[in-house]
C-alpha positions in Angstrom: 115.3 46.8 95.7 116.7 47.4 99.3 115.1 46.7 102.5 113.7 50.0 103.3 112.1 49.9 100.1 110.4 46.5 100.4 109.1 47.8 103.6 108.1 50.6 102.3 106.1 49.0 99.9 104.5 46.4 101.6 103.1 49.3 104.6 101.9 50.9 101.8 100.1 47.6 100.4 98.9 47.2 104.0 97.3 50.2 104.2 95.4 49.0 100.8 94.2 45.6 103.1 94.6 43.5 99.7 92.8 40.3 101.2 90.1 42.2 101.6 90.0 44.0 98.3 90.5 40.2 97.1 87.3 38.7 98.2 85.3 41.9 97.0 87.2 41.4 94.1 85.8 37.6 93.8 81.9 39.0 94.3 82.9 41.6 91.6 83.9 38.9 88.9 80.9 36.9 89.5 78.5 40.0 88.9 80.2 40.8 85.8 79.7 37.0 84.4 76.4 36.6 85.6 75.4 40.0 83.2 75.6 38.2 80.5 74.8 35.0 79.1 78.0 34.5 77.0 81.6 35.9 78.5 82.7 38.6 79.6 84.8 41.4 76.8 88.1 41.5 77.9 88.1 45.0 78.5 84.8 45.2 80.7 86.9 42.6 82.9 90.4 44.4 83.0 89.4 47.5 83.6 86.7 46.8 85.4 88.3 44.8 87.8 91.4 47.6 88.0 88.7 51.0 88.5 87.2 49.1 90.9 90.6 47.3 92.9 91.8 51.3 93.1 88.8 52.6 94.0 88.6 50.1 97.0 91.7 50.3 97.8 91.6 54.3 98.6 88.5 53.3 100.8 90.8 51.1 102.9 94.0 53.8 103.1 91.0 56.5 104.0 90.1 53.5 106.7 93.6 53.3 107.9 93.4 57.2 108.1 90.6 57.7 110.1 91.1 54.8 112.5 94.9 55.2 113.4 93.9 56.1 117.1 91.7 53.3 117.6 94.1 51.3 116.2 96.4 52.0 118.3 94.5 50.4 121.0 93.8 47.2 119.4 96.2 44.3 119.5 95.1 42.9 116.4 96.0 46.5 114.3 99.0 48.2 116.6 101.0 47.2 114.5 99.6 49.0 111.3 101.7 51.8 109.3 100.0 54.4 110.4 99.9 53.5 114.1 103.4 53.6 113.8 104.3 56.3 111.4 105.9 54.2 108.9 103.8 56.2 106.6 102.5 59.8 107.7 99.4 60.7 107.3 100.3 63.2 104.6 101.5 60.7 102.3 98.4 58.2 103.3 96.2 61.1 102.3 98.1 61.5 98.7 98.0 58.0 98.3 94.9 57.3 98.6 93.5 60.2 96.2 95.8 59.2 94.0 93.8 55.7 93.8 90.4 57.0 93.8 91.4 59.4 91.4 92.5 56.9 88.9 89.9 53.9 90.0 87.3 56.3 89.1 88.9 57.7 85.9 89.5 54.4 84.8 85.7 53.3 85.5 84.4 56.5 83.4 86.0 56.4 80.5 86.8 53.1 80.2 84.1 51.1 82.0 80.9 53.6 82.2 79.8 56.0 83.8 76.8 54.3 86.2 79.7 51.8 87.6 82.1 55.1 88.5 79.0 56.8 90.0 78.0 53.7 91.9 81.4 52.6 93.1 82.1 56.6 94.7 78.3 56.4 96.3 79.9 52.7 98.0 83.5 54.4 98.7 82.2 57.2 100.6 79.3 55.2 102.2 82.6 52.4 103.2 85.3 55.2 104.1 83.3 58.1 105.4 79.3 57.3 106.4 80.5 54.0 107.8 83.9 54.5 109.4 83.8 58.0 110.4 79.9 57.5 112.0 78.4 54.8 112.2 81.3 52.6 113.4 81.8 55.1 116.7 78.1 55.4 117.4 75.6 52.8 117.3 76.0 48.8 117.5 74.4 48.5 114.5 76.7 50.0 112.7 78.2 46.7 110.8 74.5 46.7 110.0 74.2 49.7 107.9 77.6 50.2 106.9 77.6 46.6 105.5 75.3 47.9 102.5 78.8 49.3 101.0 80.7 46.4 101.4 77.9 44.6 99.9 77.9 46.6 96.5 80.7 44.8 94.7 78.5 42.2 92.9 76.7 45.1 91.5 79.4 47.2 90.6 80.6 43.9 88.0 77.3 44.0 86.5 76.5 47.3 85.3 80.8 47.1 84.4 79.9 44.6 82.4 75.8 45.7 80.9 75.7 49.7 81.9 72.7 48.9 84.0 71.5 47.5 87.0 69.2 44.5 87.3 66.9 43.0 90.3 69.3 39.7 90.0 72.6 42.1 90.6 70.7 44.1 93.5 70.1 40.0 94.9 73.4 39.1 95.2 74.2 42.8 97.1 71.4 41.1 99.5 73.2 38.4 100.3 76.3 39.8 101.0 74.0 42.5 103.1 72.6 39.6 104.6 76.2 37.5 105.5 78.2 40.8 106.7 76.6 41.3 110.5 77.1 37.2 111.5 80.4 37.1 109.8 82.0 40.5 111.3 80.3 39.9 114.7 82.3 36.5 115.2 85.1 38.8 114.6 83.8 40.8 117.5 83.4 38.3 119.5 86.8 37.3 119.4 88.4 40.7 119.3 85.3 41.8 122.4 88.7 43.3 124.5 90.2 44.9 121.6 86.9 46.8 121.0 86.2 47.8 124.6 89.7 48.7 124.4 89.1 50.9 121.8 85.7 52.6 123.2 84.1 51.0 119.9 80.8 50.0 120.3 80.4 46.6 118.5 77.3 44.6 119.4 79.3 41.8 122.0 80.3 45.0 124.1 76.6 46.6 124.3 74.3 44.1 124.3 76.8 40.4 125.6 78.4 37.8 123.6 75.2 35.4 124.4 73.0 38.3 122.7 74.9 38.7 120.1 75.3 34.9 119.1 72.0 34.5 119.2 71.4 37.1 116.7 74.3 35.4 114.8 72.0 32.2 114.2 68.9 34.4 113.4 71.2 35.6 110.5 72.5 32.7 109.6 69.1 31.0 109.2 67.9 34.3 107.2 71.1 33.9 104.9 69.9 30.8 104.3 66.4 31.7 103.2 67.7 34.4 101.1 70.7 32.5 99.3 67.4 30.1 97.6 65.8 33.4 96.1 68.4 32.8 92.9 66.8 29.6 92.4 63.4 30.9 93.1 64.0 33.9 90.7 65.5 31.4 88.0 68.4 32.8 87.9 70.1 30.3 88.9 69.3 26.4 88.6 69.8 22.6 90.6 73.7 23.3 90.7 73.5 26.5 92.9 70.4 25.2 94.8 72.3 22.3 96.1 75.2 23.7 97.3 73.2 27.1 98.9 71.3 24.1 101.0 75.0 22.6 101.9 76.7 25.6 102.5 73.8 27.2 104.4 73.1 24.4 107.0 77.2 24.5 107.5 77.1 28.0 108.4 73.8 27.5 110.4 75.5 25.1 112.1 78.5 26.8 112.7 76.8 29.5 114.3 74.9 27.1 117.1 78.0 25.6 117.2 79.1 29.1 118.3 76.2 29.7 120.4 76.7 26.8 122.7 80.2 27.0 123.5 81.8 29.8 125.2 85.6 29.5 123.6 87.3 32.4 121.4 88.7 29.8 119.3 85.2 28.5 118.0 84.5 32.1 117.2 87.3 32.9 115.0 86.9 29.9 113.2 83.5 31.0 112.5 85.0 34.3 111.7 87.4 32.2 108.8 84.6 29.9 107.7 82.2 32.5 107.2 85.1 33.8 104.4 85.2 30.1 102.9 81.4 30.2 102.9 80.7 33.5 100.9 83.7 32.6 98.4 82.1 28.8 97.2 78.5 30.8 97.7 80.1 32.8 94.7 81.5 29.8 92.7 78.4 27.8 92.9 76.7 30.8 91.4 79.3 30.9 88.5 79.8 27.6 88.0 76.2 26.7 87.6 75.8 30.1 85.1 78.1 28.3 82.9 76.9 24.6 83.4 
C-alpha cells in the first residue's frame, strides 16, 4: 500500500471519528450484557456491534459534511479531510450511505428490526436534528441533541432481547445526564474556536463562570442519577461503590473547574469526564457478572 493510499484511508477513517464510535461502542456492549442474565450469543454481539459501528459511523461522515465550513474556522478541526478537500464532498456523501445502508441492513436482518428502527431515529436525530439545527441555534443544543448520543446503551439491549426495558432507557439517562458537563468543558476550552465559528455554545452566550456553574449542578445530578441502578436493583454493592467514588471525582473535578480560571483544568475535565463514563460502564458490567 503506497502513501497516497494510507492517507487516503486514514481521511476516510477520520471522517468516521473512530474514538468516538469507540466509547459509544463501550455503552453499546454493556447494554447488550446487561439484557440478559447469562452471555451474550455470538451473533447478537458481532453483528450487533458491526450494524451499529456503520450506522454511527455514517452519522459522523454526515457530521463532517455538514460542518466543513465551521470547521474551517476552528483550530481544533482545520485540519479535517473535508476542510481540505482531501475527500470531496461527493465521495463523503457516497460513503457515508454506503455505511448507513449496510449498518442498517445488517441490524434488520440480522439483529432485529426494533434495534435498525431505533438506531436510524438516533442517526438522524445525531446527524440531522442535532448538527444541522440545534447545534447553530440555541445554547442548549448539547442539551437536546445529547439524547442521540445517549441511545447506544439501548440500542445493545433490544440487539441483544428485541425489546426495550426501563433499566436500558436508565443507562440512556445517564449518558443524557453526563453529555452537557462533559462537552461544555470542551467548550470551555475551545470558547475562541466557537466564537470563531459563530457557534453558539453555552461559554459564548451565557460566560465561562455561568456555564461552570451549571457544570457542577450536572455533575451533582449525575451523581444522584448514577445510584438509581442500585435503587432499581439492578445493579448491587459493586456498582454502588464505585458510582459513590466516581461521582464525588467528577463532582470534584468540576469545583475544581469552577474555581480556577485555567484552560488546562478544563480540558482535563474534558479527558476525565471520558475516563469517568468508561469505568461508570465497567462497574456496571463487572458487578452484572460478580
Amino acid at each position: 500500500m503506497n502513501t497516497h493510499t494510507m492517507t487516503l484511508v486514514k481521511d476516510y477513517l477520520t471522517l468516521c471519528k473512530p474514538k468516538v464510535i469507540l466509547v459509544m461502542l463501550v455503552t453499546t456492549w454493556v447494554g447488550m450484557h446487561l439484557a440478559t442474565q447469562t452471555f451474550v450469543a455470538w451473533q447478537s454481539f458481532l453483528w450487533g456491534t458491526i450494524g451499529i459501528a456503520l450506522s454511527g459511523s455514517a452519522a459522523a461522515v454526515i457530521n463532517h459534511l455538514v460542518d466543513r465550513h465551521i470547521d474551517a474556522k476552528m483550530s481544533r478541526t482545520e485540519n479535517r479531510p473535508l476542510v481540505h478537500k482531501r475527500i470531496s464532498v461527493q465521495n463523503a456523501i457516497l460513503f457515508s450511505i454506503l455505511l448507513a445502508t449496510s449498518g442498517l441492513l445488517i441490524l434488520t436482518f440480522l439483529v432485529n428490526p426494533l434495534t435498525a428502527l431505533l438506531t436510524l431515529l438516533t442517526v438522524l436525530g445525531y446527524a440531522v436534528f442535532y448538527t444541522l439545527f440545534l447545534k447553530r441555534r440555541t445554547p442548549q443544543n448539547i442539551v437536546i441533541g445529547g439524547a442521540a448520543g445517549a441511545m447506544p446503551p439501548l440500542l445493545g439491549w433490544t440487539a441483544v432481547s428485541s425489546e426495550t426495558s426501563a433499566f436500558a432507557w436508565l443507562l440512556v439517562l445517564i449518558i443524557f445526564t453526563w453529555t452537557p458537563p462533559h462537552f461544555w468543558a470542551l467548550a470551555i476550552y475551545r470558547k475562541e474556536d466557537y466564537q470563531n465559528a459563530n457557534v453558539p455554545m453555552l461559554p459564548n452566550t451565557h460566560g465561562i463562570a455561568f456555564t461552570k456553574l451549571f457544570m457542577v449542578l450536572y455533575a451533582i445530578l449525575l451523581l444522584v442519577i448514577t445510584l438509581l441502578p442500585y435503587a432499581t436493583h439492578m445493579s448491587g454493592i459493586l456498582y454502588l461503590s464505585c458510582a459513590l467514588i466516581l461521582g464525588i471525582l467528577f463532582l470534584r473535578q468540576t469545583i475544581v473547574l469552577y474555581k480556577t480560571e485555567s484552560n488546562t483544568i478544563a480540558l482535563k475535565t474534558f479527558s476525565f469526564s471520558i475516563v469517568y463514563l468508561l469505568l461508570l460502564f465497567s462497574a456496571l458490567l463487572l458487578d452484572h457478572y460478580v
